[in-house]
N, C-alpha and C positions, 0 to 999 in steps of 0.2 A: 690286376693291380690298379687299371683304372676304367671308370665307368664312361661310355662315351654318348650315351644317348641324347642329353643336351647340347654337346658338345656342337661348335659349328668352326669352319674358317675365317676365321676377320681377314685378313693377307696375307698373301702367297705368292710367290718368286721364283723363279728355277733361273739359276746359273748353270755353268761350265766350269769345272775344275780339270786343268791338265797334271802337268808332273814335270817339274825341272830337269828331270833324266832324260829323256826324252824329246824334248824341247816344244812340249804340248803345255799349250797357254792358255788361262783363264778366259771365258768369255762369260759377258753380265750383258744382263736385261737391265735396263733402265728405269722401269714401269712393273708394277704387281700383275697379275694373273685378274683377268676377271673372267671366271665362270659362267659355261651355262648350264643350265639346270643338272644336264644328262652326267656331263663331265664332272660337277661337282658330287652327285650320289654317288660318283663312283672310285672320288678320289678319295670323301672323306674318311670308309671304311679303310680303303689301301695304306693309309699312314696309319691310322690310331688304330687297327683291329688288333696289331702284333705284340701290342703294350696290354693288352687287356689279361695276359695269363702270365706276365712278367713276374717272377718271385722275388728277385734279387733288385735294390734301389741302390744307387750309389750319390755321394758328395763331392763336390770341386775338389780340388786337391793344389796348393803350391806350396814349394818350401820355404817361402818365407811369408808371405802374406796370399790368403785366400781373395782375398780383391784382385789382386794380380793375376789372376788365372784368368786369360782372354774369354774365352766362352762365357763364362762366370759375368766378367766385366758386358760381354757384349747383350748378354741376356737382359741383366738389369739395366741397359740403355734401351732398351726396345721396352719392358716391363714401364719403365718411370715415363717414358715419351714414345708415341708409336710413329708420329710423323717420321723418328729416326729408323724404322724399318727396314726400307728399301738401301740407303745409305749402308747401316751396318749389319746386312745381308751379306754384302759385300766383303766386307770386312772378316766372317766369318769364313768366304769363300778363301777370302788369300791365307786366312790360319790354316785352313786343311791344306791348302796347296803347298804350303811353306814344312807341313808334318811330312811328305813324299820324298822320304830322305833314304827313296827306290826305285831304279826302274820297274818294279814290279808290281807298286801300286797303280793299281786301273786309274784311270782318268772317267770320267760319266759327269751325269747331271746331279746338281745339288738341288735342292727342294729344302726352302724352308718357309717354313707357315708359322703365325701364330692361330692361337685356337682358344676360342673362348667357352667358357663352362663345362671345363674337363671335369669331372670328378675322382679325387683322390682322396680317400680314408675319408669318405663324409665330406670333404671339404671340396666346394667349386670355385674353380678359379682360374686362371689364363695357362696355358703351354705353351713354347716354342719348340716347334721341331725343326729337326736338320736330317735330311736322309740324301743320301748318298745311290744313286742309282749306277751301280757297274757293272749288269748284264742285260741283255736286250736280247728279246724271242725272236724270232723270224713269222712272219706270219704271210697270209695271201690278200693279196690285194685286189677285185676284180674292177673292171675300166670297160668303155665301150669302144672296140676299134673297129670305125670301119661300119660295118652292119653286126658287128657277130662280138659277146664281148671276150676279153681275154683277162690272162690272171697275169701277175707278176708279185715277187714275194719282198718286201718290207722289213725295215726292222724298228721293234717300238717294247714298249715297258709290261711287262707281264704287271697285272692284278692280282695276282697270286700268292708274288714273291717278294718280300722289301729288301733289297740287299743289307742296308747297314740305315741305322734311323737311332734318334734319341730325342727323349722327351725332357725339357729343362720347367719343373712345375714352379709357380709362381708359389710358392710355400715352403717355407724352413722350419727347419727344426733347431735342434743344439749345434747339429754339424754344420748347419747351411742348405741352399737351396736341392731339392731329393731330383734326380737324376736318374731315367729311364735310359736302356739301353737294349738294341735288338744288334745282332749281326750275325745274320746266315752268309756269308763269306769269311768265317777266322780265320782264316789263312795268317790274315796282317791284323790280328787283334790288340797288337801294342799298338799298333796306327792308329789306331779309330781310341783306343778309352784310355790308355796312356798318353799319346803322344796330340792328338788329338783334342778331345774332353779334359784329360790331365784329373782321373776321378780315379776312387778310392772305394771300397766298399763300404757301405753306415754299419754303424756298430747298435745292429738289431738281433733280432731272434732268427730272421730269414738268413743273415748272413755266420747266427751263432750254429745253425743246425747244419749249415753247408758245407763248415768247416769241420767239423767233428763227424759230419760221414763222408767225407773226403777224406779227412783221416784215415779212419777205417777203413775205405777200399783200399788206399796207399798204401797201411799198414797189413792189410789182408794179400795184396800181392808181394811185396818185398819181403815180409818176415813170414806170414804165414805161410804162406806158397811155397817160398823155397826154402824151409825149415821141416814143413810137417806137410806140404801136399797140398794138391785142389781140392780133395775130399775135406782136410779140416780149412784149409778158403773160403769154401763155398756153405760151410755147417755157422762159421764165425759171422758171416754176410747176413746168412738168414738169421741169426738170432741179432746180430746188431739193427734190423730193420724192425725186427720183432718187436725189442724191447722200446724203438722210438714209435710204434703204434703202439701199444700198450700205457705208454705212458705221457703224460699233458706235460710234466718238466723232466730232465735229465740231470740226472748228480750223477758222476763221475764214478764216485766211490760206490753206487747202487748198480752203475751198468758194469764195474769189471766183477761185482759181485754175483752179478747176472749171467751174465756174456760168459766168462772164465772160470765158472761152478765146477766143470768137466777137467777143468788143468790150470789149476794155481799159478804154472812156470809160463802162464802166458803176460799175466801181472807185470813182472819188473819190464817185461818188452815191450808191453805198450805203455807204461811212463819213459821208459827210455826215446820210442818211436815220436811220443808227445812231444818232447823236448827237440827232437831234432826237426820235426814237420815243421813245430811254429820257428826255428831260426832261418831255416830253410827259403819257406814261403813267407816270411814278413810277417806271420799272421799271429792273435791271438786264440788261444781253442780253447773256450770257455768251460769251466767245471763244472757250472751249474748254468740252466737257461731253459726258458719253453720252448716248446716242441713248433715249429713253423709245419705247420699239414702240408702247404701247395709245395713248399721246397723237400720234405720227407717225399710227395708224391713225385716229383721232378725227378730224384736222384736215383729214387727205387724204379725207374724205367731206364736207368744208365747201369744198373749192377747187374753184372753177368755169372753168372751160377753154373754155364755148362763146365764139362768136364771132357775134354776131346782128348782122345785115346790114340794112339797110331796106328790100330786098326780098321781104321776110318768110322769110329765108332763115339756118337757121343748121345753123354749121358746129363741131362737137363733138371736142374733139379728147381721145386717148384722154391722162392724166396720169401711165400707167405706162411709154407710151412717149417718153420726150422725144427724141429724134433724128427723130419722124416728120415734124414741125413743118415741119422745115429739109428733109427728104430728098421729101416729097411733097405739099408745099402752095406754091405760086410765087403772087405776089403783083405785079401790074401795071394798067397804065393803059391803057381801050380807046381811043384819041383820036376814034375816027369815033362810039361812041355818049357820049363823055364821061365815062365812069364807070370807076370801077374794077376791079377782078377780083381772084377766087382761083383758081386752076389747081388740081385736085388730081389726083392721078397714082393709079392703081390696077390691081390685077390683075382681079377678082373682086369681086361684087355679095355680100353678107351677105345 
């Protein structure tokens, strides 16, 4: 999603966020970060490397006026004047502290940087980030005692791993300013993009394709699954993946034509299923829209196609090929042991 090779730190801050639950209290640094060399080659990849495969962009969000959305506000006070940085760094700290409306929100360090010559869709321009640090490795530390040295173990920030981080780019569109977002801890995902950021998904092709194969799995477990079985689940998954590689845009009317060739009586269920998803989830599911690749290749590593038996037996079906489903897997009833069966048909042992 974004390009980082120009990209550098102008300012950088780490505060302390506690939790009102708990009675853990903010603590601020007065003064920016200045770098030396070592620490800086090794920050810059640690914030911006997690944003580079990011599919999904989001916009501020308030209900009455998007100006009013603090992050929002505090961004474009750092964006128009930088000397206010350090000030409403701050400022940003006590919003996340004031969203801890848990004892179960961690407390950690905050980091926020601005970042000059990020590139986004072609365009170079400023970020601010805000990451959230809430887990810390243990590592070893060796010292010299005495004549002999010794070890004792430490705790400090994995390079690894970003816990929770967001990117606010200096560029709008129709919606407003585009909104990056990482969090490998969702545990408390309203925390951090609702309650937090207060963002909304953009009304793009990345968020048009995510919603219409979320559909799909939805509707492939609730109605297909326990209607007609994991064998037609898992047959409907591979051809719904099928037909969004095969094709650059989606009509609606060309995928149940596709998808549902085999069984007409699946038609009124997924208009019905349609209707209920988008009340449900807030969302619209677009009838017509282009095919997002990075977000099609996202979701098709989250679709699960086994088929687990209770004979401790499962059966894996590949989701590149949909025709195999139907051409080499037969599905019957033994009567002499009473149980069921899958037949699978094969040339050759892998």
């Amino acid at each position: 999603m974004i390009k980082r090779n120009r990209a550098t730190i102008s300012k950088f801050i780490i505060h302390k966020v506690g939790n009102k639950f708990n009675s853990a209290t903010n603590i601020f640094s007065e003064g920016a970060v200045t770098f030396d060399e070592e620490s800086y080659e090794l920050m810059k990849p640690f914030l911006l490397k997690p944003f580079g495969n990011v599919s999904e962009s989001f916009r501020f969000n308030h209900h009455a006026n998007i100006e009013l959305n603090e992050i929002n506000s505090y961004a474009s006070q750092i964006f128009n004047d930088e000397t206010t940085f350090v000030e409403i760094s701050k400022h940003i700290v006590n919003h996340l502290f004031e969203q801890s409306n848990s004892a179960q929100i961690k407390i950690g360090d905050v980091i926020i940087a601005l970042f000059e010559d990020v590139e986004y869709k072609e365009v170079v321009t400023q970020a601010i980030g805000v990451f959230k640090i809430e887990n810390k490795i243990d590592f070893f530390q060796t010292f010299m005692e005495k004549d002999s040295l010794d070890v004792l173990v430490q705790k400090g920030i994995s390079t690894r791993k970003l816990d929770k981080g967001c990117l606010i780019i200096n560029s709008s569109d129709g919606e407003g300013k585009v909104v990056l977002s990482v969090d490998t801890n969702n545990y408390d995902a309203q925390y951090w993009l609702n309650h937090f950021l207060n963002v909304k998904y953009a009304d793009d092709n990345n968020q048009h394709t995510q919603n219409y194969i979320e559909m799909c799995k939805d509707f492939s477990e609730e109605i297909i699954k326990e209607d007609f079985g994991i064998h037609e689940k898992s047959k409907f998954l591979a051809k719904t993946v099928d037909f969004f590689k095969e094709n650059d845009a989606i009509n609606i009317n060309d995928f149940k034509e596709d998808v549902f060739s085999e069984n007409e009586d699946f038609k009124p269920l997924f208009d019905d299923y349609k209707k209920q998803f988008e009340d449900v989830n807030d969302v619209l599911v677009r009838n017509q829209f282009a095919v997002s690749d990075i977000v099609l290749k996202k979701q098709k590593q989250k679709i699960k196609t086994e088929i687990k038996l209770d004979t401790n037996i499962q059966i894996k079906l590949d989701i590149d090929a949909p025709d195999a489903a139907s051409e080499y897997l037969e599905k019957g009833y033994d009567e002499e042991k009473k149980m069921k069966f899958y037949k699978v048909y094969y040339n050759e042992e892998d």
